[in-house]
Each structure stands twice: as C-alpha cells, then as structure tokens.
N, C-alpha and C positions, 0 to 999 in steps of 0.2 A: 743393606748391602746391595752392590748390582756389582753383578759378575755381564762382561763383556767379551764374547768369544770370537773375533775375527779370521773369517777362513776367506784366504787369499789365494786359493789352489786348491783342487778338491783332487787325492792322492790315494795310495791303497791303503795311509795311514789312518785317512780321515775316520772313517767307522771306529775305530780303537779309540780314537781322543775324544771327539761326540760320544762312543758308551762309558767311557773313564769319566767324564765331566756328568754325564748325568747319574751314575753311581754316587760320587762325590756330592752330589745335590741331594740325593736322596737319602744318602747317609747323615748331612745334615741337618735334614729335614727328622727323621727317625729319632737322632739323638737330641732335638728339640722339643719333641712330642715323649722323650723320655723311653726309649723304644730302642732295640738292637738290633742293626741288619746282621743273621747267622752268616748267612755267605757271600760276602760281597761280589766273588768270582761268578756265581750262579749265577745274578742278577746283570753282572759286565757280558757274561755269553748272552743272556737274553737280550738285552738292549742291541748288542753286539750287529748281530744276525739283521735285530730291524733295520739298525742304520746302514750296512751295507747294504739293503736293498735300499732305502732311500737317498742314499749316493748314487748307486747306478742307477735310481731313475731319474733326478735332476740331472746327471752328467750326460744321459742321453735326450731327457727331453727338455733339459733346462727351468728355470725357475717360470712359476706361471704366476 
C-alpha cells in the first residue's frame, strides 16, 4: 500500500488531518500486529498538540 498525502495550503485545519491520518496508520498497524488501539481519541490529542506545533513552526520558518 502507499498512501499519498498532498498539502497544498497549510490551515488551522492542517493539525487535525496530519493527527487523523497518523491515528489511522497506527490503527492499521495495531490491528496487523493483532493488537487494539483503547482510545483512539487519546492518541488523535496527542499527536494532535505535536502537529500543531510543527505547522507553526514550518509556517514561520518554512521547510529546511
């Protein structure tokens, strides 16, 4: 599989769909390994919170 995510504008939405997609990977991943993610929600705030800081800091200092 190759999943392909194109971000063409980076928004106040961006954080929410980058930690949605990487939930979704990981959940993948879990139930491949035969394994249950308990809270998905838990896991979408944590990534959550990273990627908003990592949006405001490529939007300020751009890609290096």
């Amino acid at each position: 599989m190759i999943f392909i995510e194109k971000i063409r504008a980076l928004t106040d939405h961006t954080p929410r769909d980058l930690a949605g997609w990487h939930v979704c990977l990981e959940v993948i991943e879990a139930l491949l390994d035969g394994r249950i993610i308990e809270s998905r929600k838990d896991k979408w705030e944590t990534w959550y919170e990273k990627y908003v800081s990592a949006v405001k800091e490529v939007s300020e200092n751009g890609l290096k």
